[in-house]
N, C-alpha and C positions, 0 to 999 in steps of 0.2 A: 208695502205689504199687499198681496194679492188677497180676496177675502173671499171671490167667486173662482171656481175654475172657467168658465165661460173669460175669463179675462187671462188665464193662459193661451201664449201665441200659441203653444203643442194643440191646446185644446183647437183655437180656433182655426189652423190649417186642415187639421185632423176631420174636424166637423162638415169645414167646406168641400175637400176631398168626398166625405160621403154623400154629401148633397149633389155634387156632379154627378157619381155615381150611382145615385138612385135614379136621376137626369134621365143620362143616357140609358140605362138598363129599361126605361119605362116605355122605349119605343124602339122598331127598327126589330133587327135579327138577336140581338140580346136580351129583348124581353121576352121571344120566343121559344131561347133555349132554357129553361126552367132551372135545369139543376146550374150555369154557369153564372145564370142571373143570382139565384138564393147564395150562389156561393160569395163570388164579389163583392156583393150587398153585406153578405154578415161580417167580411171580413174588415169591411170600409166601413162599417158600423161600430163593431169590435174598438177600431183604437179611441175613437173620443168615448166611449162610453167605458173603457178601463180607466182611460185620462180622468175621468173625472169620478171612477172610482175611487182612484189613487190618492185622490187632492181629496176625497172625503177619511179618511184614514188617519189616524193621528201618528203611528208609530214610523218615522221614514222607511226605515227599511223594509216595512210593510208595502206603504205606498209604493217605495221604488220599484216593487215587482209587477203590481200593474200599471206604472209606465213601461216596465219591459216587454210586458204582453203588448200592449199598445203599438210598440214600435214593431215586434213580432206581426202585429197586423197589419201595419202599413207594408210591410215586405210582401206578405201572402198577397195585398192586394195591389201590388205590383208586378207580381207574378202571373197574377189573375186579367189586368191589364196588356201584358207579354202576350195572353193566351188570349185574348179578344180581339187582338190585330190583328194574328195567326190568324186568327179565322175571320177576318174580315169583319167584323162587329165593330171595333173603332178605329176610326180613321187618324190618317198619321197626325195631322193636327192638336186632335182632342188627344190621345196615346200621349205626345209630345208634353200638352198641359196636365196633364193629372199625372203622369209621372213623375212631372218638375214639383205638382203639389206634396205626390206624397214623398219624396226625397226630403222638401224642408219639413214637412209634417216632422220626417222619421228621424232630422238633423235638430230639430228644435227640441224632441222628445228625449235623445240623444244628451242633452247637454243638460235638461230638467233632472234623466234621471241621475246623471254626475252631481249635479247639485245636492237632490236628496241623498245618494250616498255620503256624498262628504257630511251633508248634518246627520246622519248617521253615527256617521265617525268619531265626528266630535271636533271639536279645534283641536289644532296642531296634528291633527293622525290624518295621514296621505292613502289617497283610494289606491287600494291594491289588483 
């Protein structure tokens, strides 16, 4: 039984993910564009801080929504990632790893929120 969400792996990919990305935004050409910085940031913020919305929630199918927000942000901020290469801000390398992060972030969150669906459900009823 999980009793912290800090002890959810969604949480703690999600978390790592943002701490890169506070990282990199805090020097170089990305911490000089303002608005690509603030965006990235809240977006890479956004998902552990829904994640552990969500694990504070008692009702599942409550919860389950902000795991979907969650995983919703790991997209944006992969999107956001897309759009800092383009412009030269991160290098293929570091693009490469925080990509890979937020994928298992968004595959781990992915599989929590099937979870909390099914306890939704109930025993014996299949997610539609």
């Amino acid at each position: 039984m999980i009793y912290d969400f800090r002890d959810l792996v969604c949480w703690q990919l999600s978390y790592a993910l943002k701490c890169e990305v506070f990282e990199f935004t805090n020097t170089g050409p990305a911490a000089r564009d303002f608005k690509y910085r603030d965006q990235i940031r809240d977006s890479s913020a956004s998902a552990p801080r829904n994640i552990a919305e969500g694990f504070g929630r008692f009702q599942p199918r409550d919860s389950a929504r902000f795991y979907e927000i969650a995983r919703a942000s790991l997209t944006e901020t992969r999107n956001h990632l897309i759009d800092g290469r383009d412009r030269g801000y991160v290098a293929d390398n570091l693009y490469f790893r925080l990509t890979n992060l937020a994928r298992a972030a968004s595959k781990t969150t992915t599989s929590f929120i099937r979870s909390r669906r099914r306890d939704a459900n109930g025993p014996g009823n299949r997610e539609r």
